[in-house]
C-alpha positions, -999 to 999 in steps of 0.1 A, spaced: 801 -340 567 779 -334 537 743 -330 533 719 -345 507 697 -316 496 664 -320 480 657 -285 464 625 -272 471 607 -303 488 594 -295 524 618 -315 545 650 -306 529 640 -267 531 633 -276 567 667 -286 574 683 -255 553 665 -229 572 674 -246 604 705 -246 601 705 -210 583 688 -194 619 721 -212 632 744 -203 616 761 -232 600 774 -244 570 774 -277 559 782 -291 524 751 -298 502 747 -324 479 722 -315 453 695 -345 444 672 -339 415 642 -354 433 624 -343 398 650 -369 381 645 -395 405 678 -394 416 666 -397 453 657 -433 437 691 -438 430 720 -457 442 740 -427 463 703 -420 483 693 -455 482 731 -468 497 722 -444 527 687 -444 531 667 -472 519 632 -454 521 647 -430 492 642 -400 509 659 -366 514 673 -348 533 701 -373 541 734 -361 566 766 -381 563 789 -373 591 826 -374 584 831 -412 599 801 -424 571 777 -425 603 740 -412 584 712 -393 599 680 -391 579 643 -376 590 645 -337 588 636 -332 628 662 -356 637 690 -334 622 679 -305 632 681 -322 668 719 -335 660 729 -296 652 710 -282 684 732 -302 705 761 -294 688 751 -256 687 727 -250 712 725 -212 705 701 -200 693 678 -224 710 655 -237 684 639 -266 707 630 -248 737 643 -240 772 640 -258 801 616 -286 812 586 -265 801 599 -247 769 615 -278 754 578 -299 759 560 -268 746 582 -266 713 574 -305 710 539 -301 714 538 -276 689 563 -292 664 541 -322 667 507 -305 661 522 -283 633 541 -315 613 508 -338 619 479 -316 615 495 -290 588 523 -303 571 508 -335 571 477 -332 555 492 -304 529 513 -329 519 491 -353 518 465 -332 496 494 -322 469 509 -361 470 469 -373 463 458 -343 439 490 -325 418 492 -341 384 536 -339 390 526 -367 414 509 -395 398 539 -414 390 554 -409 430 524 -416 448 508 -445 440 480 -457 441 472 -416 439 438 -411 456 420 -375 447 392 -380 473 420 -386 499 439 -354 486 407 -335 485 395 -348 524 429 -336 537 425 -298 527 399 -291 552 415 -304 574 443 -281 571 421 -256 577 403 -266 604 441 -267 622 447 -232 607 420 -215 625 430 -231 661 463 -219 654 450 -187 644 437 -184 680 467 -192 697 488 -169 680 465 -139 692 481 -144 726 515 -149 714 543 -138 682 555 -171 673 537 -208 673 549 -221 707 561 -190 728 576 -159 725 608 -174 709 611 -186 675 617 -225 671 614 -254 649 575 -255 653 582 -221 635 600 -233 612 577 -266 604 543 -242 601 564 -217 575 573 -246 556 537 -263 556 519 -230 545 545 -222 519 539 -259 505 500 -251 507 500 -226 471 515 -260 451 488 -276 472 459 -250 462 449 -245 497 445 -208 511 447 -196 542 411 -183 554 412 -146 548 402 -147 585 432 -159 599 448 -128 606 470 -137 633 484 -170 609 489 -144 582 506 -120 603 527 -144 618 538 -158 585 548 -132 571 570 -122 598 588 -153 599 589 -155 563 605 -124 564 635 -138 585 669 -143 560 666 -179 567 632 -183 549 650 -179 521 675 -209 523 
């Protein structure tokens, strides 16, 4: 089993600190997505779309999409939970997963692919005023969140999960995007730096 790593890009980190709240090691494979190398033949020869992270399991079966191997790994190693509990817990950590990759991640992304001058030769055509109409948008999600997490510590209950991990990952990606967090938002500021105080953060 190895893992195609990314560096720094959102989804890969996603994956690493995943698996770091688990516990698991798993042989990384280090693209330089600054290179191109995801453009390559080894990425390219397992996932056509050119995108990391990429898991190759030990028969050559391959996995790609960040949230889908996280999923593989919680049914392998279902403690900690990072998906939920139960009927109720599980649809709760979707909800939120959803809402945090789709309204946060999402449109972060979206404003750094459209707007950081790294990117005009990956996103093209590269459209500022769709770059620049994604950032409130971001923060218009940010302040309902903010709400939500004055009833509870973490984004879909009580427990930390991969909606956790998802929101960390999207407001850590927001300073290359030059979005802020509304000064505000003290319960999305006090929750993030609580779970970006966890060792897995740093993976």
């Amino acid at each position: 089993m190895k893992l195609f790593d990314g560096g720094r890009a959102p989804n890969p980190r996603r994956v690493r600190v995943f698996l770091a709240e688990k516990g698991i090691a798993v042989p990384l494979v280090s693209v330089d997505m600054g290179a191109l190398e995801h453009k390559g033949q080894t990425v390219s020869s397992r996932n056509p779309l050119q995108r990391l992270p990429v898991l190759e399991l030990d028969d050559g079966t391959v996995i790609t999409e960040s949230v889908a191997i996280c999923r593989y790994f919680e049914e392998l190693h279902p403690e900690p939970a990072l998906f939920g509990r139960g009927a109720l817990g599980k649809a709760q950590v979707e909800m939120w997963q959803r809402r945090m990759e789709f309204n946060l991640l999402s449109c972060v992304a979206q404003a750094f692919r459209h707007i950081h001058p790294a990117m005009k030769e990956w996103e093209i055509p590269q459209i500022p005023e769709w770059g620049e109409a994604n950032k409130p948008k971001a923060i218009e999600f940010l302040k309902l969140l903010d709400g939500e997490l004055a009833n509870r510590e973490f984004a879909a209950s009580d427990s930390y999960s991969i909606a956790d991990i998802t929101g960390l990952i999207a407001i850590d990606f927001m300073k290359p995007a030059r979005i802020k967090v509304p000064e505000e938002c003290t319960n999305v500021l006090r929750w993030h730096q609580a779970i970006s105080s966890r060792p897995s953060a740093a993976a």
